[in-house]
N, C-alpha and C positions, 0 to 999 in steps of 0.2 A: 589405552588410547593416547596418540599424541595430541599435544591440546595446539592451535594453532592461535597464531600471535595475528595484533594487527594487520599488518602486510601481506601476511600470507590471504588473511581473510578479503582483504580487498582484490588481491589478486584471484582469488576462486569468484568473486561476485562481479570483475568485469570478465571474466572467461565466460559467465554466465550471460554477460550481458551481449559479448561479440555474437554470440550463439542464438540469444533472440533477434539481434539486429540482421546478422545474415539469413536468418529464415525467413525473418517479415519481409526484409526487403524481394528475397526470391519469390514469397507468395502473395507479393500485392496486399502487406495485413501494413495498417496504419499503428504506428505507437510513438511515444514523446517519453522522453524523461522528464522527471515532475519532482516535487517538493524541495528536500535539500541534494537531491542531484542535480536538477535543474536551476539552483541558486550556486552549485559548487563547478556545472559548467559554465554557467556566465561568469563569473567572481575569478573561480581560480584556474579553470581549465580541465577542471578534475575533480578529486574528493572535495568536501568542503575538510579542512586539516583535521577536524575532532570530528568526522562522522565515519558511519562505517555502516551504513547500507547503501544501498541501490534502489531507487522508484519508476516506475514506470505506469504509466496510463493508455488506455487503447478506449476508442471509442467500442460500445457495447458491442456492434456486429461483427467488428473486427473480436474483442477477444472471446468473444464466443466460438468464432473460427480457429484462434491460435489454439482455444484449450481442446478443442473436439481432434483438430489438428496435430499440432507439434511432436515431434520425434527428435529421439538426440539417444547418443550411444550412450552419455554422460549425463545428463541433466534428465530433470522428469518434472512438467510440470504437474500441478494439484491444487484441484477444488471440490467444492461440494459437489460438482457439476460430473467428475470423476471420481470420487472418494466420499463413500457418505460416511469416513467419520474425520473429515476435513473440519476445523474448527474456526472456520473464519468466513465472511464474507467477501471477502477477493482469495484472487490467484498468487500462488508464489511460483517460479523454477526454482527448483533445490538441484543442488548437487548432492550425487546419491551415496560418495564416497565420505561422505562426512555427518557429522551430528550434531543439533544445538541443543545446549543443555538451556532453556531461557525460565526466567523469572515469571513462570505465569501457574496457573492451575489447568495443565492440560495431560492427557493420556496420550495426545498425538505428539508419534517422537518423527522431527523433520533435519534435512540438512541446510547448509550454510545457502541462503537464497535470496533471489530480487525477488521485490513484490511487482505483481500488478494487477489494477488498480483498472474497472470500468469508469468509461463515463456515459451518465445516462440522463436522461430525457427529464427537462422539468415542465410545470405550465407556462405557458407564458405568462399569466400573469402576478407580480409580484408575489401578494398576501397567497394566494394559492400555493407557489411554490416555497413560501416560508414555512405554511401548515405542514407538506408536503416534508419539508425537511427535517421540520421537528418532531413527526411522527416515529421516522429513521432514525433520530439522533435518540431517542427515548429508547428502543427497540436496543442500540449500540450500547447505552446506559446500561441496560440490564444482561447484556453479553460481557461486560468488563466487571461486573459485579461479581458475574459467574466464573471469570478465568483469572481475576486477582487474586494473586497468593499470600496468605497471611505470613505478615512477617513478623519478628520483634522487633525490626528496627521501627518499627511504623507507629510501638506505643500502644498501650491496653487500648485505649479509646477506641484507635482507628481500625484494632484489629476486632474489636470486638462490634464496630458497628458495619463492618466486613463480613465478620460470621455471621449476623444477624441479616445480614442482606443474601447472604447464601442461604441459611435455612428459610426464608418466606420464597427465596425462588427452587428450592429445592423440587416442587411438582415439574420444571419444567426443565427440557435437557438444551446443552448446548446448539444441538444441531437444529433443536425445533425452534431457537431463536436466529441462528442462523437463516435457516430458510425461510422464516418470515421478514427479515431484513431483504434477503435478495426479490422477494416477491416484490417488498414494495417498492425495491428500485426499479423495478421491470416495470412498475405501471406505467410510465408515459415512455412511448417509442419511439426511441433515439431517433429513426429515420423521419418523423415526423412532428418532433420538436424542434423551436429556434433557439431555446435555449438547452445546454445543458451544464452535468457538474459532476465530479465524483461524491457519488453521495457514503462513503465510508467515514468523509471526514466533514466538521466544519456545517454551517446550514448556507441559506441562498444567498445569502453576501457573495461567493466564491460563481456564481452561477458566470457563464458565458454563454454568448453567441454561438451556436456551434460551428457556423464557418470560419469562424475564427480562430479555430485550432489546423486549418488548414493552408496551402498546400503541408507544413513544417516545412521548417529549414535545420540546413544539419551544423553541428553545434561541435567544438573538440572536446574530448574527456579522456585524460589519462593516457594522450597519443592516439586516440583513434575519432572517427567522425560518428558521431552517433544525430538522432534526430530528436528535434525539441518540436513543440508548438509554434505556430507565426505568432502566436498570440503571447511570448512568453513573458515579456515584461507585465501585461496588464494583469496576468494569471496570478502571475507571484504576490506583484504590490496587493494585489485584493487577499491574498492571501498571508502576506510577511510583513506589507507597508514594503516601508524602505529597505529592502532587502542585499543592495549593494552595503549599507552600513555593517560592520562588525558589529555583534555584539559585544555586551562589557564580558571582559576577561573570564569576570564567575560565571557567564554562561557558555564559555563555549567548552563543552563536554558531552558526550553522547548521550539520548534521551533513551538508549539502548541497555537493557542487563542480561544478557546470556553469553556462555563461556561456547566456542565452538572447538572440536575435535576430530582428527581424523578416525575414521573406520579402524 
């Protein structure tokens, strides 16, 4: 297999992304770029220089329609919601002509893809929605427990209080943690929440308004228009702080370890 470089890999992950923006936009589906996409189209117009994926967020009714939904000659998305030995609690598009080899403990072999990423329903009120969060965050705790791969670079200790954390969760399998994650994000209904937040990452600090991801405005990335949140400065700072500042030199490096490869 040929292994693909940087560039190429960016360029399969905005082909991907031209692909969800022309479907959403045709089918009336709502979606934002998010995390370091949407700090790399305010900042640079494009990539952020050291990253090399693609985010993407849809409010919960929207990508419950994308995934039940979407067609492509070329791309195929995949969730638990389509694949029950899907290992995660969001949606990715993969490209089907390729393969990543990534740094994790899984048996699902997938290609070069953007994530995305619900956002769903909290309570309105504070302390409830923090409970609410760190129930999730505990649930995602013991899914990275299960998909981290022992390394040696990581050192006897770390590896062995890894292994030690996989044998106590050994009665329970990936996917029965997965779909108790998505249950509990489902509890409060998007359409009739004020607040909401992707609950995959982070706890209610990150929470918003939910009208305040709307109508989006569209934003440049890498020569084309794509669509961000109205809200996207307060999103990020709750999320990054100061997020137009560079970081220091030793961090800007991919938070990413997987090699990708053509078919």
């Amino acid at each position: 297999m040929k292994k693909i470089d940087l560039n190429e890999l960016r360029h399969i992950q905005v082909n991907i992304l031209d692909d969800i923006d022309a479907y959403c936009r045709k089918n009336g589906i709502h979606y934002f770029i998010a995390y370091g996409t949407l700090i790399g189209a305010v900042r640079h117009k494009g990539f952020i220089p050291w990253d090399d994926d693609i985010d993407i967020a849809m409010p919960r009714p929207d990508y419950d329609q994308f995934i039940r939904e979407y067609k492509s000659d070329k791309f195929r998305v995949v969730s638990l919601l389509n694949d029950k030995n899907y290992p995660f609690p969001y949606a990715k598009v993969e490209d089907t002509a390729t393969l990543l080899n990534e740094n994790q403990d899984l048996k699902y072999m997938m290609g070069v893809n953007v994530d995305i990423f619900a956002l769903d329903g909290l309570p309105d009120d504070a302390e409830d929605a923090e409970k609410h969060c760190r129930k999730i965050d505990r649930l995602r705790f013991l899914l990275r427990i299960k998909q981290i791969k022992l390394s040696k670079s990581r050192g006897f200790v770390k590896n062995a209080a890894h292994y030690l954390g996989k044998l106590m969760l050994s009665f329970i399998s990936q996917r029965c943690l997965v779909k108790k994650i998505m249950k509990a994000q489902l509890k409060y209904p998007y359409e009739k929440s004020q607040y909401v937040a992707d609950l995959n990452f982070g706890l209610s600090d990150r929470r918003m308004p939910r009208e305040s991801f709307y109508p989006g405005i569209e934003m440049d990335f890498e020569g084309r228009k794509v669509m961000a949140p109205s809200c996207y400065d307060e999103w990020q700072r709750k999320i990054f702080g100061d997020y137009m500042q560079l970081p220091p030199i030793e961090e800007r490096v991919s938070c990413h370890t997987f090699t990708a490869f053509y078919k």
